[in-house]
C-alpha positions as CSV (number, residue, x, y, z in Angstrom):
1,X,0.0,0.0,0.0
2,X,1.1,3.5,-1.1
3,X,1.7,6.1,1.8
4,X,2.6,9.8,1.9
5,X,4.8,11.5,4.5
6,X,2.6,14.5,6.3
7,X,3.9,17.6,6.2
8,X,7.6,18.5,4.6
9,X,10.6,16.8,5.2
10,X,12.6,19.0,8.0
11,X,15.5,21.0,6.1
12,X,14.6,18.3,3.3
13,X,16.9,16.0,4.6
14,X,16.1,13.1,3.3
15,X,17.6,11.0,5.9
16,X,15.0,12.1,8.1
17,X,12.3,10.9,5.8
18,X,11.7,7.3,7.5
19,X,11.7,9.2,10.9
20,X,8.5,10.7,10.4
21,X,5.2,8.8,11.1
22,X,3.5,7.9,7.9
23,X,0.6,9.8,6.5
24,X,-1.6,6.9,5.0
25,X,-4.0,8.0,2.0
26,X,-5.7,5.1,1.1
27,X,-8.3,2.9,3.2
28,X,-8.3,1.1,5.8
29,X,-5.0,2.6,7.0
30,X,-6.2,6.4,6.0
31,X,-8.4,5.7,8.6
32,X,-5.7,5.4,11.5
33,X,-3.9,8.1,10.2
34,X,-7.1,10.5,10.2
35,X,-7.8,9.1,14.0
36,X,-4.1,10.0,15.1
37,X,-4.0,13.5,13.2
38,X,-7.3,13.8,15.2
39,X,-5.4,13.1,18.6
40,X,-2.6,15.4,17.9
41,X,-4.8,18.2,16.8
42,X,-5.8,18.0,20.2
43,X,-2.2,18.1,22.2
44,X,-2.8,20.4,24.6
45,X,-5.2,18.4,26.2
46,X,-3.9,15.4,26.5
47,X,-0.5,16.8,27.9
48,X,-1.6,16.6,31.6
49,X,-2.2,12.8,31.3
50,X,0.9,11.8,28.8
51,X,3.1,13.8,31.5
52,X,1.6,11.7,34.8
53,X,2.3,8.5,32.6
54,X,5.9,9.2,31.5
55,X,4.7,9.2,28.0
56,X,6.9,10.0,24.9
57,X,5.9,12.9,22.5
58,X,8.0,13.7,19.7
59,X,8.9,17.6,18.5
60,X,9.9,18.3,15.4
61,X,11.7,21.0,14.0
62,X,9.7,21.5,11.0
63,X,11.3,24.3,9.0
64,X,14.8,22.8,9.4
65,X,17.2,25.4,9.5
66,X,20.3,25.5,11.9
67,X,18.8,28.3,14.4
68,X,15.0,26.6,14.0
69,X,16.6,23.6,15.8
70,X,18.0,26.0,18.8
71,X,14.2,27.6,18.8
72,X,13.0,24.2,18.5
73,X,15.1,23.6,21.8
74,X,14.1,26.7,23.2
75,X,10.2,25.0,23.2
76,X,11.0,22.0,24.6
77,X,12.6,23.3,27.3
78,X,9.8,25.7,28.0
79,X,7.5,22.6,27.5
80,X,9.8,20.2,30.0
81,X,9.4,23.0,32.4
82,X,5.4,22.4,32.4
83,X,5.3,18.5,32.2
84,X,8.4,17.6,33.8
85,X,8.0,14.1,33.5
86,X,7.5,13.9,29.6
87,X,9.7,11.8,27.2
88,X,10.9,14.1,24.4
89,X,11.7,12.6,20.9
90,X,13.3,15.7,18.8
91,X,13.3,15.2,15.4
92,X,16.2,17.8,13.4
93,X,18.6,17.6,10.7
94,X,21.5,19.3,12.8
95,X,21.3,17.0,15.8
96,X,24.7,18.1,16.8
97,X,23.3,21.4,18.3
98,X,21.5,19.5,20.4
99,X,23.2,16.3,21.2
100,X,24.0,17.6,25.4
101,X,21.0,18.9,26.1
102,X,19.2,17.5,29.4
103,X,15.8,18.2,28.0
104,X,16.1,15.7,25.0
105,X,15.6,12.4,25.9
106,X,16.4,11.0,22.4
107,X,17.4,12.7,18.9
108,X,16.2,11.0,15.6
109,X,14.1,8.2,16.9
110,X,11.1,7.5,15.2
111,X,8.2,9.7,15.3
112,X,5.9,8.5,17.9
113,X,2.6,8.4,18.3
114,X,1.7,11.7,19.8
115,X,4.1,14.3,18.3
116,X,4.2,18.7,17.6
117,X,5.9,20.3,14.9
118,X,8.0,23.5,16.3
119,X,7.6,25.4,13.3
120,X,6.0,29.5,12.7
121,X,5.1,29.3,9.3
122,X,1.9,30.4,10.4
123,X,3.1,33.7,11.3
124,X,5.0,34.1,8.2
125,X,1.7,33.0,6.5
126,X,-0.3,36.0,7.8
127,X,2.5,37.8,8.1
128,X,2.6,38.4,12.0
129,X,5.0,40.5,12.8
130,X,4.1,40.8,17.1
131,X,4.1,37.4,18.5
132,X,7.5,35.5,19.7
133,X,8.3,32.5,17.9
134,X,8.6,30.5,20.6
135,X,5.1,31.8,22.3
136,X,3.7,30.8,19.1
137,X,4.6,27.3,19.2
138,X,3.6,27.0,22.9
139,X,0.3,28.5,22.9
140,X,-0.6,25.9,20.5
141,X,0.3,23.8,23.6
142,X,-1.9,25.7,25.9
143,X,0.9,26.8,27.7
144,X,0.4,31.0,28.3
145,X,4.3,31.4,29.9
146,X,7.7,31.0,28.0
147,X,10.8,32.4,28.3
148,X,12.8,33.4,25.2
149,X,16.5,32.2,25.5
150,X,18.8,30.0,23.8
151,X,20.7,27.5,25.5
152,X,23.6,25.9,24.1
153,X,25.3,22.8,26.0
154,X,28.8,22.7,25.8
155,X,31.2,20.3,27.2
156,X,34.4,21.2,29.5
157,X,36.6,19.9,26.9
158,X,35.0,22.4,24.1
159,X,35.5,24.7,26.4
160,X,39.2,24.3,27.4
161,X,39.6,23.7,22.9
162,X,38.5,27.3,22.4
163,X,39.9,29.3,25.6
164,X,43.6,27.3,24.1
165,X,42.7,28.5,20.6
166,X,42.3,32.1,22.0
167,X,44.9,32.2,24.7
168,X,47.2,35.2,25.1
169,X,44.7,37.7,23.4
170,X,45.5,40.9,25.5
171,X,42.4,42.7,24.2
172,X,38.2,42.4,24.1
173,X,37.6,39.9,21.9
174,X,34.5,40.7,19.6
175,X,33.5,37.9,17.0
176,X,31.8,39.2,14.1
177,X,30.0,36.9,11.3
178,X,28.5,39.1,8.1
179,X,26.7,36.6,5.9
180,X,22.9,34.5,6.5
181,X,22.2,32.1,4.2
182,X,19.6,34.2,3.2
183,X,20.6,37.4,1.1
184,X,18.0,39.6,2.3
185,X,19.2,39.4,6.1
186,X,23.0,40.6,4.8
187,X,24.4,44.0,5.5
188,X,26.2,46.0,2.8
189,X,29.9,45.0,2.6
190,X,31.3,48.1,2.7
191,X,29.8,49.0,6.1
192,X,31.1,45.8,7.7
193,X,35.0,47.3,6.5
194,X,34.2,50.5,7.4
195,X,33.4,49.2,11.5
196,X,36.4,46.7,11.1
197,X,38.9,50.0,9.8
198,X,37.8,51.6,13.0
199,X,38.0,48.5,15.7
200,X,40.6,46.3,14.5
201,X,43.6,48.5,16.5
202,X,41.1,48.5,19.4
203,X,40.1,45.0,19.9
204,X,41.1,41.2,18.5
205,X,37.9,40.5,15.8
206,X,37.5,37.3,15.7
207,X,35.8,36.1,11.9
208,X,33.4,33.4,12.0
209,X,30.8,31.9,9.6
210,X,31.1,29.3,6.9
211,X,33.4,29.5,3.5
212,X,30.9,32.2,2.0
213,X,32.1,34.6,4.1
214,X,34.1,37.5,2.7
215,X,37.9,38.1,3.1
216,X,39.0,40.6,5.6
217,X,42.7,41.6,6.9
218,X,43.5,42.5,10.7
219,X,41.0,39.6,11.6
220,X,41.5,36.3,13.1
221,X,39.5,34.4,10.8
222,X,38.1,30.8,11.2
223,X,35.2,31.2,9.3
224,X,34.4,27.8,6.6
225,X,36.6,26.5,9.1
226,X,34.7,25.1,12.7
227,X,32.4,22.7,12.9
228,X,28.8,24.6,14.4
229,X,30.1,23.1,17.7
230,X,33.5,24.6,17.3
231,X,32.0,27.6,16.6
232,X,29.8,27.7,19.9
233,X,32.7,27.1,22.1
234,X,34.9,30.1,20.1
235,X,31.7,32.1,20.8
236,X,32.1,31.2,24.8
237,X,35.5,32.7,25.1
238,X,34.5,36.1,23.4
239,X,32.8,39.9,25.1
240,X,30.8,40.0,22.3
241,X,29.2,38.8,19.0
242,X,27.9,41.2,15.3
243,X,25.9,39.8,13.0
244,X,22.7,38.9,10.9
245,X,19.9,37.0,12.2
246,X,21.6,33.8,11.7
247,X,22.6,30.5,13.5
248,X,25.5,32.3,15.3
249,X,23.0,34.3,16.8
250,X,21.0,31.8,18.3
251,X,24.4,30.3,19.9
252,X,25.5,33.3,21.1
253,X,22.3,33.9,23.3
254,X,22.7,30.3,23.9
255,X,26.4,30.8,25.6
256,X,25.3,33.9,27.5
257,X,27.2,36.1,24.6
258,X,26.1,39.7,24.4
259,X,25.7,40.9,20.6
260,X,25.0,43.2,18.2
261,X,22.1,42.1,15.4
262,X,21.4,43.9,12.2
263,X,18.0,42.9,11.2
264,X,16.7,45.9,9.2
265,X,13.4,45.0,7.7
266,X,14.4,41.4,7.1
267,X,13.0,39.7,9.6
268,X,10.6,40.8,12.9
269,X,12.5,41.7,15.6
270,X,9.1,40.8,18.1
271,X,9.6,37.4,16.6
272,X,13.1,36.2,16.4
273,X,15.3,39.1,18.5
274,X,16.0,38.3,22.1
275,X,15.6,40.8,24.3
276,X,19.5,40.6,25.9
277,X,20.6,41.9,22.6
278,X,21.1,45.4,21.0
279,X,18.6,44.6,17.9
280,X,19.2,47.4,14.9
281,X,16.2,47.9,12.6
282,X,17.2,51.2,11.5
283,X,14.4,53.8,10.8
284,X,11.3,52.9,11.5
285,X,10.0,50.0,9.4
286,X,7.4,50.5,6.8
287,X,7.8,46.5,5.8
288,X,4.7,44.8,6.7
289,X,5.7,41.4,5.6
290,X,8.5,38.7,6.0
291,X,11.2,39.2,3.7
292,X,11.7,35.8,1.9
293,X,15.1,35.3,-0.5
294,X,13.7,35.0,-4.3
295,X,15.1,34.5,-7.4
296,X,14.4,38.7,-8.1
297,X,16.2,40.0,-4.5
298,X,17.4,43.1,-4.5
299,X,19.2,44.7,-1.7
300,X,16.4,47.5,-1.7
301,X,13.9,45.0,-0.5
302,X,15.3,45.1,3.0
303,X,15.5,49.1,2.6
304,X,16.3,49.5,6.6
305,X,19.4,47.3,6.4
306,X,21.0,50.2,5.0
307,X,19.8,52.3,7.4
308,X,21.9,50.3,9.9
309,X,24.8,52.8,9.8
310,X,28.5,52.0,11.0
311,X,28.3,54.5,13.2
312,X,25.5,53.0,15.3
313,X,27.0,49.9,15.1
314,X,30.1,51.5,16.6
315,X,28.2,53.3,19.1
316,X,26.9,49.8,20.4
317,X,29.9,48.3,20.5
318,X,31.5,51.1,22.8
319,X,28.3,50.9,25.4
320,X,28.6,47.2,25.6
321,X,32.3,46.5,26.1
322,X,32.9,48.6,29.2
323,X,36.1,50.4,29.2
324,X,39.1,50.7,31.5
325,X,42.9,51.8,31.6
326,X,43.4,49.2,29.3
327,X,40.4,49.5,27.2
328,X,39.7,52.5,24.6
329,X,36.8,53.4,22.6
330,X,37.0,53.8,18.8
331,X,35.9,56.7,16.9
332,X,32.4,57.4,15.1
């Protein structure tokens, strides 16, 4: 008999495809398929129970992507914190990212019976730009409180790796990243050289990312070179993190990391910025929709972005890193 997966592979990893609980289309079996969709269209009420039984519930990370799997984290936590006694299944395409953390019980185990796809496409869909990603996800859950933070699990020996990779730096060291996988999230090249002309003598920039990123002198670059692990632990050792809203900024909230994001008008800073972080939209937004990459992109379609001047970006840095006799600020 023929059967149909439900729903879109996570990240389209194809790997994962057996993982997921089938979707049957023809009878008799459509029938148990409609009766179980039925049962997990109703979740939230049958958490209470599942959690006084020690039952397993699987969550997916839906959409896929490296920083979905930390939010998908994020909800599970905030879900173990309500029904403490619930086995969690998480189903991901990264599960390195996740691989310590104590509120996992397994990683790419079979979808069981009762299961919740962490996803916000419904947001995107109507284009919400107000409501936190992760208090999406768990009001669907009937759970009203959730805290927004990223936790990344790292092990002592990761961090003894990165403090030796960065011992004997004598100055602040800030870790910048400049490229998302998505275009519309990047900020204009010659900004990001402009705010490395004018910290590089100041403090040690540390360059992370993967091999897309650009080439830049008076850095420290690692970037297409760490693993996502690797590049976690680096983030540990550092005062601060800039970037896009990107993966590295989901670990750096997740190691307690202060930074810098430059969103502009690509994505909803309600929805995706945490609140511990200096969040740079530039002028007010006039965006009412989430900016998707598409074959047409044009930097104007995240106007704001370039409204993210190097002086603000400057002016952040000097607040956050707080200065001493052996510590100067840079010029704007």
């Amino acid at each position: 008999m023929k059967t149909k997966k439900f729903g879109e592979i996570p990240g389209g990893e194809e790997s994962l495809k057996d993982l997921l609980y089938p979707f049957y289309m023809l009878h008799p079996l459509k029938l148990w398929s409609k009766y179980r969709w039925f049962r997990n269209k109703n979740l939230a009420l049958k958490l209470k129970k599942l959690n006084q039984l020690g039952r397993w519930v699987t969550v997916v990370n839906r959409l896929g992507a490296r920083g979905d799997t930390l939010i998908t984290a994020n909800v599970i936590r905030c879900l173990k914190e309500r029904y403490d006694n619930l086995k969690i299944n998480c189903i991901s395409p990264f599960p390195e990212l996740i691989k310590y953390d104590p509120n996992i019980n397994a990683i790419n185990q079979p979808e069981t019976f009762y299961s919740f796809d962490s996803t916000y496409i419904d947001l995107i869909n109507r284009n919400d730009r107000n409501i936190n990603v992760v208090e999406h996800n768990l009001h669907r859950l009937g759970i009203d409180t959730f805290e927004y933070s990223s936790n990344f699990h790292l092990t002592k020996s990761e961090r003894l790796w990165a403090k030796k990779e960065l011992s004997g730096i004598n100055k602040p060291a800030l870790a910048i990243s400049t490229k998302s996988k998505e275009k519309v999230k990047n900020w204009p090249l010659k900004n990001w050289r402009n705010v490395l002309n004018e910290i590089s003598n100041h403090y040690f920039v540390i360059h992370l990312g993967d091999d897309k990123e650009p080439t830049f002198s008076n850095v420290k670059s690692f970037a297409g070179k760490l693993s996502m692990r690797q590049t976690a632990a680096i983030l540990s050792q550092c005062n601060l993190y800039i970037g896009p809203d990107s993966l590295l900024m989901h670990l750096a909230n997740g190691v307690n990391l202060k930074a810098i994001i430059i969103f502009g008008d690509a994505r909803p800073v309600k929805c995706l910025g945490y609140s511990d972080n200096v969040n740079l939209t530039g002028t007010p937004s006039s965006n009412t929709h989430w900016l998707l990459d598409s074959q047409n992109f044009k930097i104007s379609d995240n106007k704001n972005i370039s409204n993210v001047s190097p002086e603000m970006v400057l002016t952040e840095i000097n607040r956050l890193i707080k200065t001493n006799q052996n510590e100067c600020t840079v010029s704007i």
